[in-house]
C-alpha positions as CSV (number, residue, x, y, z in Angstrom):
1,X,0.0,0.0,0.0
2,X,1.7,3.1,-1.3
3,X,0.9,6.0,0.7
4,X,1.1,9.6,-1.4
5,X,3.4,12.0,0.5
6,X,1.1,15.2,0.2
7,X,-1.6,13.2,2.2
8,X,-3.6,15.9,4.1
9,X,-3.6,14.6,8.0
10,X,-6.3,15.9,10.6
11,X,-3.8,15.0,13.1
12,X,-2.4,17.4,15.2
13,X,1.3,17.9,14.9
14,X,1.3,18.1,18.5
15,X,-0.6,15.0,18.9
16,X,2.4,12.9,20.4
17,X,2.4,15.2,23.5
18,X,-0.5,13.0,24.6
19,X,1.5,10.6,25.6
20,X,2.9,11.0,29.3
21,X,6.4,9.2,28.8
22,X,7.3,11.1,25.1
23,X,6.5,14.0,26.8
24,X,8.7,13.8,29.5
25,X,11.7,12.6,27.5
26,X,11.4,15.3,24.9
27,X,11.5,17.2,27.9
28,X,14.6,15.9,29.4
29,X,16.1,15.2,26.1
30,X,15.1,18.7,25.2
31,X,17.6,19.6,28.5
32,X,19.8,17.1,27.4
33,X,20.5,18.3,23.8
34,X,21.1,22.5,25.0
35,X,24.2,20.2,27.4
36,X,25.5,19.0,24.0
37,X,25.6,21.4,22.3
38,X,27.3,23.8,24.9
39,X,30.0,20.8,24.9
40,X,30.4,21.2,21.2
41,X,31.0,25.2,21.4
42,X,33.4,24.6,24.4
43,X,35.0,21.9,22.6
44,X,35.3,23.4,19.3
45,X,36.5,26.9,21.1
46,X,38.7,25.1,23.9
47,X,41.0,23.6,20.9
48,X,40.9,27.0,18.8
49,X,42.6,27.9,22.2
50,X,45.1,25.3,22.4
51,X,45.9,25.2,18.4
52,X,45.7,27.4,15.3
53,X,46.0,24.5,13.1
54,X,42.4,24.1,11.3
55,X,43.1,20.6,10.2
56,X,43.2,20.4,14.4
57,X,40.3,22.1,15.0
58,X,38.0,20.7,12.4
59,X,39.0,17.4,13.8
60,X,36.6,18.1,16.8
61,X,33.9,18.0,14.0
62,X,35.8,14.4,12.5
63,X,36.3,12.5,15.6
64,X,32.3,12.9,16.5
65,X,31.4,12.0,13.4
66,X,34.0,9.5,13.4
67,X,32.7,7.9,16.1
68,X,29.2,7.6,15.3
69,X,30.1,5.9,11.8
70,X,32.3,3.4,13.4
71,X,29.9,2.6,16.6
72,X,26.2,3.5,14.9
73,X,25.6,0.4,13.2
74,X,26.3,-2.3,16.4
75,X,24.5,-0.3,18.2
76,X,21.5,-0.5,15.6
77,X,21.8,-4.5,16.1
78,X,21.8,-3.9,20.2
79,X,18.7,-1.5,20.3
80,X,16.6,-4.4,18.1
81,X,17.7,-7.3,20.8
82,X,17.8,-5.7,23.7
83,X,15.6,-4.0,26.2
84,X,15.7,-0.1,25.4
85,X,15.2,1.5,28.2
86,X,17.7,-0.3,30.1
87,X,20.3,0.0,27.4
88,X,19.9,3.6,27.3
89,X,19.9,4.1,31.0
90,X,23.4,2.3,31.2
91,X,24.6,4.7,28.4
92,X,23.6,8.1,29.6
93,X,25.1,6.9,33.5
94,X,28.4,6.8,31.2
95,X,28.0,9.8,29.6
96,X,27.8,11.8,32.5
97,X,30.9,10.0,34.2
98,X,32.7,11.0,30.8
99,X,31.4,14.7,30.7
100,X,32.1,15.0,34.2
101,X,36.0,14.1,33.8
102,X,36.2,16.4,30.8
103,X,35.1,19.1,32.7
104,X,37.5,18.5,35.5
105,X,40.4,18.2,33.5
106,X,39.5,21.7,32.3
107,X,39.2,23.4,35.3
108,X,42.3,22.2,36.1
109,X,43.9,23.2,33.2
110,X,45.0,19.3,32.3
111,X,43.2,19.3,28.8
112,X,45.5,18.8,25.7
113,X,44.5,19.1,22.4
114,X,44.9,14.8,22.5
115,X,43.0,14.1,25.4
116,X,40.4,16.7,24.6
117,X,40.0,14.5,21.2
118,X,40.2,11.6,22.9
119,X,37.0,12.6,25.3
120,X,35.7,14.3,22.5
121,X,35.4,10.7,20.4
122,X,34.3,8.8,24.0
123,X,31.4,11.2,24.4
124,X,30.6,10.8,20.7
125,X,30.6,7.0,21.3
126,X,28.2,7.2,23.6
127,X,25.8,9.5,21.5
128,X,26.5,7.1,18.7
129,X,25.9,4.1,20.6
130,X,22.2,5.5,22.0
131,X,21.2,7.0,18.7
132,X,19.7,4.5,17.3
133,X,18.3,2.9,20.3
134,X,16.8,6.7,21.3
135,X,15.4,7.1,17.6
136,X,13.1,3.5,17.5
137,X,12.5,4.0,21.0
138,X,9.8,7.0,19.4
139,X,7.5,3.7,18.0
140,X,7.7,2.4,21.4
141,X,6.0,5.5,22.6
142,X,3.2,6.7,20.1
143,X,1.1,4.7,17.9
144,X,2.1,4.6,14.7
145,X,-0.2,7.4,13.0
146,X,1.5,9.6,15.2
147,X,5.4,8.2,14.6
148,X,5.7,11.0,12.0
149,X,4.8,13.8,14.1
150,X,7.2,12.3,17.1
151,X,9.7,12.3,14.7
152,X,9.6,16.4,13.6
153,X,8.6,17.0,17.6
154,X,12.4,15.4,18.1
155,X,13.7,17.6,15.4
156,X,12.3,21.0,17.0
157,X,13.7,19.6,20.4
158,X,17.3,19.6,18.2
159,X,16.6,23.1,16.6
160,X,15.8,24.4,20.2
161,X,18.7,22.7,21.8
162,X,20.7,24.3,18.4
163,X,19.6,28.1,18.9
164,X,19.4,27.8,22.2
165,X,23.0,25.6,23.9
166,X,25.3,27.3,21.5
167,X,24.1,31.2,22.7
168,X,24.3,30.0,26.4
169,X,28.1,28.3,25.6
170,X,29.1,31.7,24.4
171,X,28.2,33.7,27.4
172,X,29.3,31.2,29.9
173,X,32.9,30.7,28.3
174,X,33.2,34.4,27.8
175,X,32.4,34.7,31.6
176,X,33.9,31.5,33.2
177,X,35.7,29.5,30.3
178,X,35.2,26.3,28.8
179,X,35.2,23.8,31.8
180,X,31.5,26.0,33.0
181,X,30.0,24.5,30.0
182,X,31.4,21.2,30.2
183,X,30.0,20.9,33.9
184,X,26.4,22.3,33.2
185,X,26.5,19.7,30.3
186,X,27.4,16.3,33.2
187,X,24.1,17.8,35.1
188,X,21.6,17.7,31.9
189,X,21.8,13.8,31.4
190,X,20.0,13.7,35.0
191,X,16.8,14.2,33.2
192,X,17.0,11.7,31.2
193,X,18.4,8.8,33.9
194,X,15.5,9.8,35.9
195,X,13.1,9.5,33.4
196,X,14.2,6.4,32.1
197,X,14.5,5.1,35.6
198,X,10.6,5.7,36.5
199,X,9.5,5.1,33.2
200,X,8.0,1.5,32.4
201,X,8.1,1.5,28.2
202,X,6.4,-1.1,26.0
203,X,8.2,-3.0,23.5
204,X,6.6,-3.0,20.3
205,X,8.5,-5.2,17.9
206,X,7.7,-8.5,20.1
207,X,8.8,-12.0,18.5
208,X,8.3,-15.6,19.9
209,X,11.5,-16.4,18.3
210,X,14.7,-16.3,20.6
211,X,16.6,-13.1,20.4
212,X,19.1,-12.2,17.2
213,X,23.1,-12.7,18.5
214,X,24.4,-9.2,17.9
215,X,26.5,-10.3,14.8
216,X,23.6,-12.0,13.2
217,X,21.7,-9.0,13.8
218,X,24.0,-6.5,12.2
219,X,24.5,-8.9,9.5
220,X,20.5,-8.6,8.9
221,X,20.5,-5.4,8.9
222,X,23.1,-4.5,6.1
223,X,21.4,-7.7,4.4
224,X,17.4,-5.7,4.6
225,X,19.0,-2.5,3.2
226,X,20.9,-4.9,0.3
227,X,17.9,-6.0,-0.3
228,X,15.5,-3.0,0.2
229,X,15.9,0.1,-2.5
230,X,13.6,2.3,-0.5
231,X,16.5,2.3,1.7
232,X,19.0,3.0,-0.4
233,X,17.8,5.6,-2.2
234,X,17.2,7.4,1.5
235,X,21.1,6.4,2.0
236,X,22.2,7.6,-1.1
237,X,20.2,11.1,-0.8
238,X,21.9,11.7,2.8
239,X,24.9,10.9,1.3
240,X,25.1,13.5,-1.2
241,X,23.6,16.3,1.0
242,X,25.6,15.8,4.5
243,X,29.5,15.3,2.7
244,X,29.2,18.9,1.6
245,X,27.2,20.6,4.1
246,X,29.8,19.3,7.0
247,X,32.1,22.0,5.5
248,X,30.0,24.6,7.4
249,X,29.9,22.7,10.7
250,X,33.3,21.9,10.5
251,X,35.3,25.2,10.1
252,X,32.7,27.5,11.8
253,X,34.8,28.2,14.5
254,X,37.7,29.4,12.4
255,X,35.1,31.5,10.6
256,X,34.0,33.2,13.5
257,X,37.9,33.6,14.8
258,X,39.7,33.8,11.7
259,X,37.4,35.7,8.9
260,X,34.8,37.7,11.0
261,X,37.6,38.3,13.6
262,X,35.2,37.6,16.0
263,X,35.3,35.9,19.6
264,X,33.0,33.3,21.8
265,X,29.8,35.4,21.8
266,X,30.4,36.1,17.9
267,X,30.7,32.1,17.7
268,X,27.9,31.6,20.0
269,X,25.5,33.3,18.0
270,X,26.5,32.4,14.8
271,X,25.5,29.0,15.8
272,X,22.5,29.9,17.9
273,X,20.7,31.3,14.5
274,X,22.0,28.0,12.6
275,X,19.9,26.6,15.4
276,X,17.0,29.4,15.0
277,X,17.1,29.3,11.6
278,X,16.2,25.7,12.0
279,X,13.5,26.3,14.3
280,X,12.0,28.2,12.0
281,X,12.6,25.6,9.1
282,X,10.7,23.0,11.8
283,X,7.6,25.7,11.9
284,X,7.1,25.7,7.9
285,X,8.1,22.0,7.2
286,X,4.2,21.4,7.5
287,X,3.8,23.6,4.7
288,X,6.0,22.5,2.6
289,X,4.8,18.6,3.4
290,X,2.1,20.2,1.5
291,X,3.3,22.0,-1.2
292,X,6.4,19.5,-2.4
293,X,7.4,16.2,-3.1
294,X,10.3,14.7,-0.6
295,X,12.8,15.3,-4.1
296,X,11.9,18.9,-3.8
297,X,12.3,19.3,-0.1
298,X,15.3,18.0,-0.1
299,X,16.9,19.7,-3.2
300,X,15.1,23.1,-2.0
301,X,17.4,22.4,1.5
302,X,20.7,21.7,-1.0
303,X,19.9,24.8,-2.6
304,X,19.8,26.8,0.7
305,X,22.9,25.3,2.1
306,X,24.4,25.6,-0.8
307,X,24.1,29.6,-0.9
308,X,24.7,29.7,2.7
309,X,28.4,28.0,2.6
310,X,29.0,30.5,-1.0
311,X,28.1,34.2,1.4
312,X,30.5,32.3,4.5
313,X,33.3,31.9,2.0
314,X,33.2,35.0,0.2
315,X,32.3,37.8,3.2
316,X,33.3,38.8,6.0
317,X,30.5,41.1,7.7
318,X,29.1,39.6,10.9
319,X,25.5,40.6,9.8
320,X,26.0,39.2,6.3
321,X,27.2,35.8,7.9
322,X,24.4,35.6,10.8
323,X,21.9,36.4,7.9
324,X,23.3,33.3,6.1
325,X,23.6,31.2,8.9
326,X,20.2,31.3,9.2
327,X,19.2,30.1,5.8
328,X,21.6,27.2,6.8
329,X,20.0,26.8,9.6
330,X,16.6,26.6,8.0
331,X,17.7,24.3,4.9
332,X,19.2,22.5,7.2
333,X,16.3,20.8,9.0
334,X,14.3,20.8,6.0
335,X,16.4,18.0,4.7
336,X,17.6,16.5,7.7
337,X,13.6,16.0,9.0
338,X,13.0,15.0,5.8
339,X,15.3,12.1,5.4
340,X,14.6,11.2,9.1
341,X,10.9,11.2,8.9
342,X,11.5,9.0,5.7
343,X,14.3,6.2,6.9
344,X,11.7,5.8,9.8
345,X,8.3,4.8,7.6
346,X,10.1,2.7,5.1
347,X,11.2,0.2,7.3
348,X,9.3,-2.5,9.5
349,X,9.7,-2.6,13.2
350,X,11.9,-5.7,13.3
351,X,14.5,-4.1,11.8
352,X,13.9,-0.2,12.1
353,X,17.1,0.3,14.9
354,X,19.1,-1.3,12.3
355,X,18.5,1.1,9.4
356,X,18.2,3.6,11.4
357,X,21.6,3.0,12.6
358,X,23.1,2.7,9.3
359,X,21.5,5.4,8.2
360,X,23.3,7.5,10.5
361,X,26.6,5.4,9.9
362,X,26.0,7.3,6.0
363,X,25.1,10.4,8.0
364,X,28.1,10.6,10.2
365,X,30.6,8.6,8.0
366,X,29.8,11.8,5.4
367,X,30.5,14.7,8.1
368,X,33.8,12.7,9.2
369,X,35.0,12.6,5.8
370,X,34.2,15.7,4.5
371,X,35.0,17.2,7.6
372,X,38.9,15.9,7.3
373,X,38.6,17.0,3.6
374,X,37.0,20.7,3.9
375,X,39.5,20.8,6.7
376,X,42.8,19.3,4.9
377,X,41.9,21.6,2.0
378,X,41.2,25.1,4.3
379,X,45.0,24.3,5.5
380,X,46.9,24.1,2.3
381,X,44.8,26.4,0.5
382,X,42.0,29.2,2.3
383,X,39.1,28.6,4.0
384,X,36.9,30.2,1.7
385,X,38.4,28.2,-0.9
386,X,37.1,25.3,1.0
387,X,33.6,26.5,1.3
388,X,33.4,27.3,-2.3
389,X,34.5,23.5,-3.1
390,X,32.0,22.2,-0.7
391,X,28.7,24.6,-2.0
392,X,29.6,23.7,-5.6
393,X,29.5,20.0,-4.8
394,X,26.6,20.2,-3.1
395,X,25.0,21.9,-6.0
396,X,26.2,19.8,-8.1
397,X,25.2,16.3,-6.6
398,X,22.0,17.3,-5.1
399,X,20.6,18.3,-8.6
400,X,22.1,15.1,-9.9
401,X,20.5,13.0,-7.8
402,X,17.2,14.8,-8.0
403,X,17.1,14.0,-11.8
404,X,18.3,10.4,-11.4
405,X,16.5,9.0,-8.1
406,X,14.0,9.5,-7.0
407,X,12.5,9.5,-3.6
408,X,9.0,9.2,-4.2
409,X,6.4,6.4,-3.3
410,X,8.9,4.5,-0.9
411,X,6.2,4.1,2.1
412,X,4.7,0.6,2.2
413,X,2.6,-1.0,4.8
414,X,4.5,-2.9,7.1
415,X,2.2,-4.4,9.2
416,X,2.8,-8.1,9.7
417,X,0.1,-10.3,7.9
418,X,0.1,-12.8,10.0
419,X,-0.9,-15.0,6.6
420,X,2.3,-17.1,6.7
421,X,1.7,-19.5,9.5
422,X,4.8,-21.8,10.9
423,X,5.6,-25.2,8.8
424,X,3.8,-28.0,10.6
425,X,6.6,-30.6,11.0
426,X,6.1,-33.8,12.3
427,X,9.5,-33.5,14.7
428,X,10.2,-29.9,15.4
429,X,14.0,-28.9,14.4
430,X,16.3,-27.4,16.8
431,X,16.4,-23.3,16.2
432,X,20.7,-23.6,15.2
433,X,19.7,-26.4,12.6
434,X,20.5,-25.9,9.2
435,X,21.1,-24.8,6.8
436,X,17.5,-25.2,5.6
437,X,16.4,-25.2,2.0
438,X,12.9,-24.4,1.2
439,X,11.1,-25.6,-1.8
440,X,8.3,-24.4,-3.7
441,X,6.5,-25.3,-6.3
442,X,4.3,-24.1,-9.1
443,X,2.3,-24.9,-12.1
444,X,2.0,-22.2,-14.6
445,X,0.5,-22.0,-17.9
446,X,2.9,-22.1,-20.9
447,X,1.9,-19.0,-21.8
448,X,2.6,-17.0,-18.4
449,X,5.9,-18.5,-17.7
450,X,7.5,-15.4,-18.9
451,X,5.6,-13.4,-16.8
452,X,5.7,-15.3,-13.9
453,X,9.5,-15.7,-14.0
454,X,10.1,-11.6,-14.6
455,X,6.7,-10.9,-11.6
456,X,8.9,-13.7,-9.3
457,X,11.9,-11.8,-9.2
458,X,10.3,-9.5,-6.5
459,X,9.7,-12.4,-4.2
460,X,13.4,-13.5,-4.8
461,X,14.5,-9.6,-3.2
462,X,11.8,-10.1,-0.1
463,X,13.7,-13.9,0.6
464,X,17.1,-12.4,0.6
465,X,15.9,-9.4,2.1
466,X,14.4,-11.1,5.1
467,X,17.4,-14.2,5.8
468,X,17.7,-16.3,2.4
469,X,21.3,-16.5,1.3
470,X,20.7,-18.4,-1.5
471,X,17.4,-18.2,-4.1
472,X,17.2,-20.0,-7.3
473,X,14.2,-20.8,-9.8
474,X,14.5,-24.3,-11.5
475,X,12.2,-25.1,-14.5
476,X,11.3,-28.9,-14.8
477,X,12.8,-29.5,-18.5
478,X,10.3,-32.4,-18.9
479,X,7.7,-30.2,-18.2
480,X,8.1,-26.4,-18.6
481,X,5.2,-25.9,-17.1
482,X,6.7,-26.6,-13.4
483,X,8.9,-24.4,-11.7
484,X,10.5,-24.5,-8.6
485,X,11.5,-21.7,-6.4
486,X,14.4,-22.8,-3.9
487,X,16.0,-20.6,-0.9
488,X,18.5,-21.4,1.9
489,X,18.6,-19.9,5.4
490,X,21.3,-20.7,7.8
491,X,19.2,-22.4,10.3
492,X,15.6,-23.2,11.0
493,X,15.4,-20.5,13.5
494,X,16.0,-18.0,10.4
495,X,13.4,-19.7,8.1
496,X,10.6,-19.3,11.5
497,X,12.1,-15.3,11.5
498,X,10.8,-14.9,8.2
499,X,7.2,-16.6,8.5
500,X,7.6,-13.0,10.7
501,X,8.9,-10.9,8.6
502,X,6.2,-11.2,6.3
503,X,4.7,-8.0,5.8
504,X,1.7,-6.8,4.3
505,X,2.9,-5.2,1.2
506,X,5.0,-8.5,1.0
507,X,2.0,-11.1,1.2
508,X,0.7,-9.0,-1.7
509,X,3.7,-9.7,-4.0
510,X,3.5,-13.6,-2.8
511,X,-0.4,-13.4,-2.8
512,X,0.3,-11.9,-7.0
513,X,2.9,-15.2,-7.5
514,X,0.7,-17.5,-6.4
515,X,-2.1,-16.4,-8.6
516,X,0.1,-17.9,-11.6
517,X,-0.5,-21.5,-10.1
518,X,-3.1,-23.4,-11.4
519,X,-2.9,-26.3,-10.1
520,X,-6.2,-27.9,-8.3
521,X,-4.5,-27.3,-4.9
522,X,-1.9,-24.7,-3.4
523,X,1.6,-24.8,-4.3
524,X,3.8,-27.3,-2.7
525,X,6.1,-26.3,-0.2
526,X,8.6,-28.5,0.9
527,X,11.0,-28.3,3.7
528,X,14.6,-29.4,3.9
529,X,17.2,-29.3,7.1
530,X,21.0,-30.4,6.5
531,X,21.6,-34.0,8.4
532,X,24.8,-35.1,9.3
């Protein structure tokens, strides 16, 4: 079931506040996110303190991101297997501990540029490794008509955080220094552990099956987006907007220092309108739900960015740059929101931590890199050459990938169908049995078997996509008018996990494969499990 992306809703946007527990985490989280981002304007300033060197400095920008893309996808694989709430309670504990010592290390004036790296990626390992956990936790907590609007509340609670923790940062480190900011940041992850704490959170994506090991999870996960273009086409969009636009984030604080000759407070608020101009950009995104496609949101945000990082690399008027900064600001989310409200509907709930995760591996993985790049290049060259580089490319691709893929129609209904019962077997195999070949077979007319071989090819990406590692279609050469589909799984525990997989929109591909049969009963399905 395709679902049109200009859909009118009677749903109000604020609808998710209904519910007691999303409230009060977008509340502390809300808290939470104004801590980080003072930590990123203390960290960011703190090494423009203890180094000049910009590939240095825009390595604060690298090792976050670095992090996230090395840690994001295991973590995807833990938030699907294990119990959320308690995972993310453990994490934010650590964070705090982590914060805590940064900020004493600083106030003692024991911070070098290494160890303040060093923290810098532990902290971002923490973010990365409760990303993707905090992100599915959202269809824990609203129903699913109202996932979409929990997912833009979370990205106001970002803008808010954005215009609001980097303003704060730069009037705390012009009056107390960077270890204030670092210590009011330790003291906003108390909301969240206390929420978390009293909180008692239902788990949504409930199997029967025993738990995924953590490797066979991840493995699933990159195996669903193999098999899944919806997801890749989300992936490959993200890519080609968040490589460029990291050149922004990246060398702001030399921008601020270096090219507006400015200080803290200049910093601060240059990034507390990138986080306004967001806010607004969260306030119209209904609008433009409305008015444009997701290809024109998100090349309309390219656009935007794109003029943003050309008026930060060619002047050097503090009005002209906070004017930019909050167009950034503004393209920024309309893109970012975009692309999360999307990786989060085209996926089921079984494996929605995973993508998620991955997503954000692209995400991050992109910032890192062209982080180190707008950064390597700013050193032997200028940084306004840099920016130029980075708007041009983000020009260029955006409109390239507009043309060529589209991001249209990718929302199908992933409700299991429950229409795929569990083999009946006369002795039950062990779950690690295998590997297991399935066999099914069909009797088509003479004249459909060229239909049904080019219609059965979607089936074949749903069996991969959900645990086969092995599909093949046989014809009978005695009688062309039998075929046989085959798969493998690894074990018999697999094959059972995807009897659950099944979705809706998949029974209807099966349900339109089947219809070729004509045979007097169903097709024969066959089961087979290795035997010593």
């Amino acid at each position: 079931m395709k679902i049109s992306d200009t859909k009118k809703q009677q749903e109000s946007a604020w609808a998710p506040f209904q519910y007691p527990i999303f409230r009060m985490l977008w509340i502390a989280s809300l808290v939470s996110s104004i801590g980080t981002w003072m930590q990123d304007v203390g960290s960011g300033w703190l090494m423009t303190s203890l180094t000049k060197d910009p590939f240095m400095v825009a390595s604060i920008q690298a090792t976050t991101s670095f992090a996230m893309f090395l840690l994001v996808l295991p973590s995807g694989a833990l938030a699907d297997i294990v119990d959320r709430r308690r995972y993310l309670l453990l994490l934010q504990s650590l964070l705090m501990v982590a914060a805590g010592a940064l900020a004493c290390t600083t106030y003692l004036d024991k911070t070098s540029p290494e160890f303040l790296l060093f923290m810098t990626f532990c902290l971002g390992s923490g973010a990365a490794l409760s990303l993707p956990a905090w992100i599915a936790l959202m269809s824990d907590l609203v129903n699913a008509k109202h996932l979409p609007y929990a997912v833009v509340l979370t990205s106001v609670s970002i803008s808010i955080s954005r215009a609001m923790g980097p303003a704060l940062a730069g009037i705390i480190i012009a009056a107390s220094g960077p270890a204030a900011v670092f210590a009011i940041n330790t003291l906003s992850f108390l909301g969240i552990i206390i929420v978390l704490k009293l909180s008692s959170i239902r788990k949504t994506n409930v199997s029967s099956l025993p738990a995924e090991r953590l490797y066979g999870a991840m493995r699933a996960g990159l195996r669903y987006v193999g098999g899944s273009p919806a997801s890749q086409i989300v992936l490959i969009k993200a890519c080609g907007f968040f490589i460029f636009a990291s050149g922004v984030w990246a060398l702001l604080p030399l921008i601020a220092r270096m090219k507006l000759q400015g200080g803290p407070l200049e910093y601060g608020l240059l990034l507390a309108l990138l986080g306004f101009g967001a806010v607004i950009g969260a306030a119209i995104l209904p609008y433009l739900r409305q008015a444009l496609t997701c290809d024109q949101r998100i090349l309309l945000g390219a656009v935007g960015f794109s003029i943003t990082t050309f008026i930060l690399a060619l002047s050097d008027h503090l009005l002209t740059a906070c004017c930019a900064i909050t167009l950034g600001g503004l393209s920024w989310t309309t893109v970012f929101s975009t692309l999360a409200t999307l990786v989060q509907q085209i996926v089921p709930a079984w494996v929605r931590a995973r993508v998620i995760s991955i997503y954000y591996a692209i995400v991050f993985g992109s910032m890192s890199l062209g982080s180190l790049m707008w950064g390597w290049i700013g050193t032997h060259y200028s940084i306004g050459f840099a920016l130029v580089c980075a708007a041009s490319g983000m020009l260029f691709i955006n409109f390239l990938t507009y043309f060529i893929v589209s991001g249209e129609n990718l929302i199908t209904d992933h409700t299991p169908s429950n229409n795929l019962p569990f083999p009946m077997v006369e002795e039950e195999p062990k779950y690690e049995a295998g590997p297991v070949m399935v066999m099914v077979e069909y009797l088509v007319d003479r004249g459909d078997v060229a239909n049904f071989t080019k219609a059965i090819k979607g089936l074949r990406r749903i069996r991969l996509r959900d645990g086969a590692f092995f599909w093949i279609l046989y014809k009978d050469v005695e009688n062309p008018t039998r075929l046989v589909e085959c798969f493998m799984t690894e074990s018999w525990v697999e094959h059972l996990r995807q009897h659950e997989r099944m979705s809706v929109s998949d029974w209807k591909v099966q349900d339109k494969i089947s219809a070729f049969h004509k045979g007097e009963k169903p097709p024969i399905v066959t089961h087979f499990v290795a035997h010593s």
